[in-house]
C-alpha positions as CSV (number, residue, x, y, z in Angstrom):
1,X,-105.3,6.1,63.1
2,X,-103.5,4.3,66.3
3,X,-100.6,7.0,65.5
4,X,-102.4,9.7,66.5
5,X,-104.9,8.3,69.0
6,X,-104.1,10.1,72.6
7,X,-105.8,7.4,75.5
8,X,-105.7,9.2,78.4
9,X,-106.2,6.5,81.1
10,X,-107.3,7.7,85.0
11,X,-106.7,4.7,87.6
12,X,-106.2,4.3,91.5
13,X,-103.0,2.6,90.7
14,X,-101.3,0.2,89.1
15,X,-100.3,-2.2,92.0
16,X,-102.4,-5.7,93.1
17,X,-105.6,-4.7,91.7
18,X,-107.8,-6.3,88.7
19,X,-107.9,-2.5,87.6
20,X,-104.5,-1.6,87.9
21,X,-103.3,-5.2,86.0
22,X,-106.0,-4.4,83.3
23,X,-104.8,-0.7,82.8
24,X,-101.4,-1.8,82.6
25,X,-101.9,-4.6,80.2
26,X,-103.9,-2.2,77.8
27,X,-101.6,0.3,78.3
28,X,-98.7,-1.7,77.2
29,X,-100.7,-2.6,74.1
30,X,-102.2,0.5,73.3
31,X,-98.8,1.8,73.1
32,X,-97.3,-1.2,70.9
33,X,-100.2,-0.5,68.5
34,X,-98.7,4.0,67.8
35,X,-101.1,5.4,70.3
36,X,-100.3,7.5,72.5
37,X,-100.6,6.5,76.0
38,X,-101.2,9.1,79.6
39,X,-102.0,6.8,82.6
40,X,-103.0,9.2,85.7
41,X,-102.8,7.1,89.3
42,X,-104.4,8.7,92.6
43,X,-101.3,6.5,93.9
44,X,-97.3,7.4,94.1
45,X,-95.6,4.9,92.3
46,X,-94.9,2.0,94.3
47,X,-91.9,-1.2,94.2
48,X,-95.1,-3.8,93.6
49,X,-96.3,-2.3,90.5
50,X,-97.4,-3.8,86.9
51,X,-94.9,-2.8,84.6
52,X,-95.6,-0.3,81.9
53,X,-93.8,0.8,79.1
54,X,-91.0,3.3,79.2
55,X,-92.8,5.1,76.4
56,X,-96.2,5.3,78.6
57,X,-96.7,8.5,80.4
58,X,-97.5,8.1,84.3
59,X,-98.2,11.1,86.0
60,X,-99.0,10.4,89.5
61,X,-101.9,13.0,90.6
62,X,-101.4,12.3,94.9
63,X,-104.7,12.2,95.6
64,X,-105.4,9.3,97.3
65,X,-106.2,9.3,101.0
66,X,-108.8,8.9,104.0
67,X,-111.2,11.1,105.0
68,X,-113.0,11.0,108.5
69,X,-116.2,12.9,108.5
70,X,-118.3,14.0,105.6
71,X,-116.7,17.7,105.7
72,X,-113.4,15.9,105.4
73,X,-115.0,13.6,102.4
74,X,-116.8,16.9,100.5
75,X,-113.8,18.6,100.5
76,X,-111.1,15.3,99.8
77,X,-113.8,14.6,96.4
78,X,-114.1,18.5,95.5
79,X,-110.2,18.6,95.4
80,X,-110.3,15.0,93.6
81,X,-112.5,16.7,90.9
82,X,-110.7,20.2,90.4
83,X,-107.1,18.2,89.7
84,X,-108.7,15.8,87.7
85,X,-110.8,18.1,85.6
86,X,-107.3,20.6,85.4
87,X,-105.4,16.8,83.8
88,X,-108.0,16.5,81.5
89,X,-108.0,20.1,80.5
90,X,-104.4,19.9,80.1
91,X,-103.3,16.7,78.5
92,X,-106.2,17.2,76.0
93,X,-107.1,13.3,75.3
94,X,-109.0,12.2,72.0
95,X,-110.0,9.2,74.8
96,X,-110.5,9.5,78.1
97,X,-110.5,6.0,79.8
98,X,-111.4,5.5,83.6
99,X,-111.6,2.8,85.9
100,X,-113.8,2.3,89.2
101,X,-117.2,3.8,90.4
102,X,-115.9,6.3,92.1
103,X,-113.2,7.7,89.2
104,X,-115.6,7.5,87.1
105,X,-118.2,9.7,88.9
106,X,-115.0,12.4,89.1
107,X,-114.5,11.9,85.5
108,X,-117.7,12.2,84.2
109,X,-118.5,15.8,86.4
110,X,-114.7,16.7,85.5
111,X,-115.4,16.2,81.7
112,X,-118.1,18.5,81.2
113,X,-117.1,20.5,78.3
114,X,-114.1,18.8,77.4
115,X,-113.8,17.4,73.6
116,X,-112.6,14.0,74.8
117,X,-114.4,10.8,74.1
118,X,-115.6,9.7,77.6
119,X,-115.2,5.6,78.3
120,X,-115.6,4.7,81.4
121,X,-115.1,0.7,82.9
122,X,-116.6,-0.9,85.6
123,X,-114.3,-3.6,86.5
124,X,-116.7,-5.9,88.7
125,X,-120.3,-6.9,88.5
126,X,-121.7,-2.8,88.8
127,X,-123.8,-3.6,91.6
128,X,-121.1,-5.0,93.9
129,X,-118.6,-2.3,93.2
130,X,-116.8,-1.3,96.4
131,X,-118.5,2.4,96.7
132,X,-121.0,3.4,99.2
133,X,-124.5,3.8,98.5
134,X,-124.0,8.0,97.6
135,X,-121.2,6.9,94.7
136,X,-123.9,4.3,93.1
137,X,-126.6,7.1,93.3
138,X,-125.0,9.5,91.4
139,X,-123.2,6.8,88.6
140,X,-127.2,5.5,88.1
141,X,-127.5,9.1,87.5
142,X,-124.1,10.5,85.5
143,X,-123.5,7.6,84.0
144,X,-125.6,8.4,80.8
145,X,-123.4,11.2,79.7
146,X,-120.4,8.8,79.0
147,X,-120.2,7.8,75.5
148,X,-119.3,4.5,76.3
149,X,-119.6,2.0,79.4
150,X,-117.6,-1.0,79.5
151,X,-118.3,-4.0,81.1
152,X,-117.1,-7.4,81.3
153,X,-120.0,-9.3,81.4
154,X,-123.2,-9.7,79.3
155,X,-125.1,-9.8,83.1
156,X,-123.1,-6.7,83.7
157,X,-124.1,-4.9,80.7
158,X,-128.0,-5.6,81.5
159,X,-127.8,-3.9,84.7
160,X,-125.9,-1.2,83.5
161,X,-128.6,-0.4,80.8
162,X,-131.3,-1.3,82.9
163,X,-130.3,0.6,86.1
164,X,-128.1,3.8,84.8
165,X,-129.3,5.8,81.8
166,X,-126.1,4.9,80.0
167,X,-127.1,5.1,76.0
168,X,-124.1,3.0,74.7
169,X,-122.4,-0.6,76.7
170,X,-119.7,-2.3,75.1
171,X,-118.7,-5.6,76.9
172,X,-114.9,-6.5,76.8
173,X,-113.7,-8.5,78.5
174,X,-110.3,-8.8,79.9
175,X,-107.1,-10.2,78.1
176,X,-104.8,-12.9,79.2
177,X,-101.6,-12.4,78.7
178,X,-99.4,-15.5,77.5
179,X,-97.3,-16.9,78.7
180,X,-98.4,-15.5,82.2
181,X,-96.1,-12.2,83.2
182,X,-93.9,-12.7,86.4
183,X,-93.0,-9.9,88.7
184,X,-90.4,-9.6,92.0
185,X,-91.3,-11.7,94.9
186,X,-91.0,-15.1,93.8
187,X,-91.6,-18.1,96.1
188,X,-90.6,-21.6,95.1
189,X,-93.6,-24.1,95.4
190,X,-90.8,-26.4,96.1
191,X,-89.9,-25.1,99.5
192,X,-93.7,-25.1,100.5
193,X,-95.5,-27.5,98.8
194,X,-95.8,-31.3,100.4
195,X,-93.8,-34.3,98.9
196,X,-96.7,-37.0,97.9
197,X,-99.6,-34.5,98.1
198,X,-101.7,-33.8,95.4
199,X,-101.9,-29.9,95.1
200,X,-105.6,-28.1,95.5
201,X,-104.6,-24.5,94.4
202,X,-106.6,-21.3,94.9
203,X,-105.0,-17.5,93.8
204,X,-106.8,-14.2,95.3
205,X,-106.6,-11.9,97.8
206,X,-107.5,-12.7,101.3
207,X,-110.8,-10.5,101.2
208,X,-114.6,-11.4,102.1
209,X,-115.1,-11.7,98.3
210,X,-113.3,-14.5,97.6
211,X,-114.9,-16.6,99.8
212,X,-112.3,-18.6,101.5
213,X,-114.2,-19.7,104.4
214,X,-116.7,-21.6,102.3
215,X,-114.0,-23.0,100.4
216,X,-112.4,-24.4,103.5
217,X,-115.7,-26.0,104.5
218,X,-115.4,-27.5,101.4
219,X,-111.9,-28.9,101.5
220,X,-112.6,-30.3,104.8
221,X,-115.5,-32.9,103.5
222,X,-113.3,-33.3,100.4
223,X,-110.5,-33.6,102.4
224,X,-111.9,-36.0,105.0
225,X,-112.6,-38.4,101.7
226,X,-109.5,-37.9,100.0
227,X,-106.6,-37.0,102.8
228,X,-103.6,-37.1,100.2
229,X,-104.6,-33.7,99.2
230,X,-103.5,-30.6,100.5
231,X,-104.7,-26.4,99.9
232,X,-102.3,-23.7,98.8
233,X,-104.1,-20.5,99.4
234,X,-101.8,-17.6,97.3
235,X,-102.7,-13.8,97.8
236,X,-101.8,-11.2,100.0
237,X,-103.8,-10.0,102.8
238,X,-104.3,-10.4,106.7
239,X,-103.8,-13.8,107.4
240,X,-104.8,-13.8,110.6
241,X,-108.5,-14.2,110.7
242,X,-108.7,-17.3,107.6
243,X,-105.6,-19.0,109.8
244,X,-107.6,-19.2,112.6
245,X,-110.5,-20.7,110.9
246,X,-108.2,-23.3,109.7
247,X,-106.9,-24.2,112.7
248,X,-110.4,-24.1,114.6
249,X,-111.2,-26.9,111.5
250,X,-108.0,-29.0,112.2
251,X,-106.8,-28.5,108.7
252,X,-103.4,-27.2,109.5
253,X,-101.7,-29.9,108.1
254,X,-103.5,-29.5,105.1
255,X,-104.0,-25.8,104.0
256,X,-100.9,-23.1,103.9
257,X,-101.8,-19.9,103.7
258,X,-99.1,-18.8,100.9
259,X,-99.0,-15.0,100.8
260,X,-98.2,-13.5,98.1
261,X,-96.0,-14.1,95.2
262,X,-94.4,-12.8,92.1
263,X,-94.4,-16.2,90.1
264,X,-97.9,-17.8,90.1
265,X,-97.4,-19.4,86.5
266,X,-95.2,-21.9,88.5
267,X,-98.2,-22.7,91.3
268,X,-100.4,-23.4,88.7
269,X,-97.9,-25.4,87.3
270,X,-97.9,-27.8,90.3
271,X,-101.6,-27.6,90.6
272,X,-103.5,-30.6,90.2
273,X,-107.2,-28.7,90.5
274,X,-107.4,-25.2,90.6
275,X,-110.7,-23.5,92.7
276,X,-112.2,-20.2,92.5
277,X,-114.3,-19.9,95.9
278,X,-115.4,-16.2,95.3
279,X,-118.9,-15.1,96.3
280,X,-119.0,-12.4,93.4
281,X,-116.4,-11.3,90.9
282,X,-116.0,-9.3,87.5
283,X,-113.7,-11.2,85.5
284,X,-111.7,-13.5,87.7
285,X,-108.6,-13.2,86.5
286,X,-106.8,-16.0,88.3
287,X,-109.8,-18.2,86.7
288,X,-108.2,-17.4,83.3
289,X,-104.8,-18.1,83.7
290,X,-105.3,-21.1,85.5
291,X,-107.1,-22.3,82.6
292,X,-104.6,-21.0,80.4
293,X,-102.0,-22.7,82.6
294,X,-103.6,-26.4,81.2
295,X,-105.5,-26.8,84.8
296,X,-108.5,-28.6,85.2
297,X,-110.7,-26.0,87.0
298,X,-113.8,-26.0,89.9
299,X,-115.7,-22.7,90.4
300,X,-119.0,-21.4,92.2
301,X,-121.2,-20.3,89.6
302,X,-121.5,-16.9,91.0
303,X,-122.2,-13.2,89.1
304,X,-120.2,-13.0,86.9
305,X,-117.2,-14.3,84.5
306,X,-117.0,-18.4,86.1
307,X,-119.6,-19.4,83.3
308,X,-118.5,-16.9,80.4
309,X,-115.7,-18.9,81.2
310,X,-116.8,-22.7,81.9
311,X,-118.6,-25.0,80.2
312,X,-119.7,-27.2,83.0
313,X,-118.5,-30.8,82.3
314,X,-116.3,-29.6,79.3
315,X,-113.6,-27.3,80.2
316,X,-114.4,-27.4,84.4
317,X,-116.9,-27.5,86.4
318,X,-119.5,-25.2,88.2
319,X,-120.3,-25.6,91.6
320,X,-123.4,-23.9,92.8
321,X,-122.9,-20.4,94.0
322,X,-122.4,-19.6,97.8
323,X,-122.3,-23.9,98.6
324,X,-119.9,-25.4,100.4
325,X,-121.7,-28.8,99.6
326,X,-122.1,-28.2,96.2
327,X,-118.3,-27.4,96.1
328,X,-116.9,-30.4,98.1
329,X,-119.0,-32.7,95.7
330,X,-117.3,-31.0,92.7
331,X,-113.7,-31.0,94.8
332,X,-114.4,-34.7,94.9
333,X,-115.2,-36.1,92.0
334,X,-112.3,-34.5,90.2
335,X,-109.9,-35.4,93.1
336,X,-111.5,-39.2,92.6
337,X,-110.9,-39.5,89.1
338,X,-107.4,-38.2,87.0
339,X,-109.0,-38.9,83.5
340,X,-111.2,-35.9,84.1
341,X,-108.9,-33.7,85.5
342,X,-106.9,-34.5,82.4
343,X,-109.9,-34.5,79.6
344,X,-111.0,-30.9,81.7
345,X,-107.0,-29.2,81.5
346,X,-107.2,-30.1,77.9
347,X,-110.4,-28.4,77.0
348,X,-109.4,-25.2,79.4
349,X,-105.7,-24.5,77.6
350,X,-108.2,-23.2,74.6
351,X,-109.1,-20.0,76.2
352,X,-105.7,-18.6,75.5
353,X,-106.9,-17.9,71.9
354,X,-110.5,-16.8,73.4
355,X,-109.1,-14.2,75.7
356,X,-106.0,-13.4,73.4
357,X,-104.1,-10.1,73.7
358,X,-104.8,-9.5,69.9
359,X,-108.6,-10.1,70.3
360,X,-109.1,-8.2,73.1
361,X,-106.8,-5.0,72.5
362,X,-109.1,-5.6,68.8
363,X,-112.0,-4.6,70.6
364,X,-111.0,-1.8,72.3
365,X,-109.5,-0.3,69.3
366,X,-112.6,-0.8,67.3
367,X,-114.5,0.6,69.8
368,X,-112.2,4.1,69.9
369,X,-112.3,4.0,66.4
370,X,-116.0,4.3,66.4
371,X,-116.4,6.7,69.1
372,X,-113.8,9.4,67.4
373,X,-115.2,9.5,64.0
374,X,-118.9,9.6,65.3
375,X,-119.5,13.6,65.2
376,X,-120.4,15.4,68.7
């Protein structure tokens, strides 16, 4: 069957994005599997990109852009649509797999008619998807003419079914790739990192979700404790505003901003804790691989993936969500104590098997299968 399966995938990109790594990663092993694979990107093609396989076809639509005023933003989305719905029409998919609120409000109105299978993938918690209020009003409204909404979350699929009309949610979660894929861009935690300081690491971009300002409140009662540690913040972003916060903290000495890099298997191999601040997240990716990396692990429990993921006092620990109290306590009492930082990192390396490439690329496959022998 996977010989003549046609996915046709529609994504903003396939550069620094949860998204874009996810569609790239299936992509890849869609296409390993016989199918065929059509990625569309609003986005040109750019030099920091997830690889995809040469035998993958990318067809960049160029529709990404900013619009200022709402006669600006009709028109921008009305064009969005006709191109889209034109792709569709052309290319013919027996899937039709899209990614994001917003794409997958296009997709839906630019499917009408078409013989495609219709998935579309929310890729965060639904109701903290970045799309303003008019692009959640219409998915609680469109999305019940997909045939298929995936989530990553069991939390996410409750509000999908209780707050769209969607008829069918599938919950798959995302894979993690091992061992951990690098990319150009590399930095050396050698140059950077401290000689005789133990290594606090968190991975993320350098947005309001992640919550970095909490977690430097944190550090800095863990820190005050337990001074031989030091925080490696790696992401890209403006580091202007979360620099300034250290510094008005005193922690200068103590937390580098990192920027991004191309090799973060090797910072969470010099991790001695790994933290995931975030205030809300979908699957945190950077959760996984740390844990797949052997670290022992700290996270808020916030909506939604830290506790699909942790087993509090087993595999890591679970600070309460949105507490920079709660999260210095947890930051200290593994910094205090190395036996459970090392009984923790060797509960975590197990879920490389949980979130395994072959599981995961299983259950989208299963879940095509069903959809394309189901009659219309």
């Amino acid at each position: 069957m996977n010989e003549n399966l046609h996915v046709l995938m529609l994504v903003d990109g396939l550069a620094q994005g949860g998204a874009e790594r996810t569609a790239a990663n299936l992509g890849n092993e869609l296409a390993a599997k016989g199918c065929r694979i059509t990625i569309l990107t609003m986005h040109p093609a750019s030099d920091a990109e997830y690889p995809i396989e040469s035998r993958i076809d990318r067809i960049n639509l160029n529709l990404h852009s900013s619009s200022s005023g709402i006669v600006n933003a009709i028109w921008a989305n009305f064009r969005r649509y006709r191109v889209i719905r034109a792709q569709l029409r052309k290319h013919n998919g027996d899937i039709v797999l899209s990614f994001h609120t917003t794409n997958n409000v296009l997709t839906v109105l630019a499917s009408k008619r078409n013989a495609s299978r219709l998935v579309l993938s929310e890729r965060c918690h639904p109701p903290h998807a970045e799309a303003s209020s008019y692009w959640h009003a219409l998915r609680k409204y469109l999305y019940r003419y997909a045939d298929s909404v995936v989530v990553l979350s069991s939390e996410s699929k409750r509000w999908i079914e209780n707050c769209t009309g969607a008829t069918r949610v599938d919950v798959i979660p995302n894979m993690v790739p091992w061992p951990i894929q690098t990319f150009p861009g590399a930095k050396n935690p050698a140059d950077v990192v401290k000689q005789n300081q133990k290594v606090l690491l968190a991975v993320g971009r350098l947005v309001v979700q992640k919550g970095y300002p909490l977690l430097i409140a944190a550090f800095k009662q863990a820190s005050a404790v337990h001074p031989d540690w030091s925080l490696y913040i790696v992401g890209a972003g403006d580091q202007l505003a979360l620099q300034k916060l250290i510094d008005e903290n005193e922690l200068t000495a103590l937390v580098k901003l990192v920027g991004a890099v191309g090799n973060v298997s090797d910072w969470y191999d010099v991790a001695d804790i790994y933290v995931l601040s975030s205030v809300s997240e979908g699957f945190p990716n950077s959760l996984a691989e740390a844990m797949a990396a052997g670290n022992a692990v700290v996270s808020f429990d916030c909506d939604t993936g830290p506790r699909d993921m942790i087993d509090h006092g087993v595999n890591g620990l679970l600070a309460d969500a949105n507490s920079a109290d709660s999260m210095a306590e947890k930051l200290m009492q593994l910094m205090e104590s190395e036996e459970l930082r090392f009984k923790l990192a060797k509960e975590s390396v197990k879920i490389r098997e949980t979130y395994s490439r072959q599981k995961i690329v299983a259950l989208w496959l299963d879940l095509f299968a069903d959809l394309t022998r189901k009659p219309r």
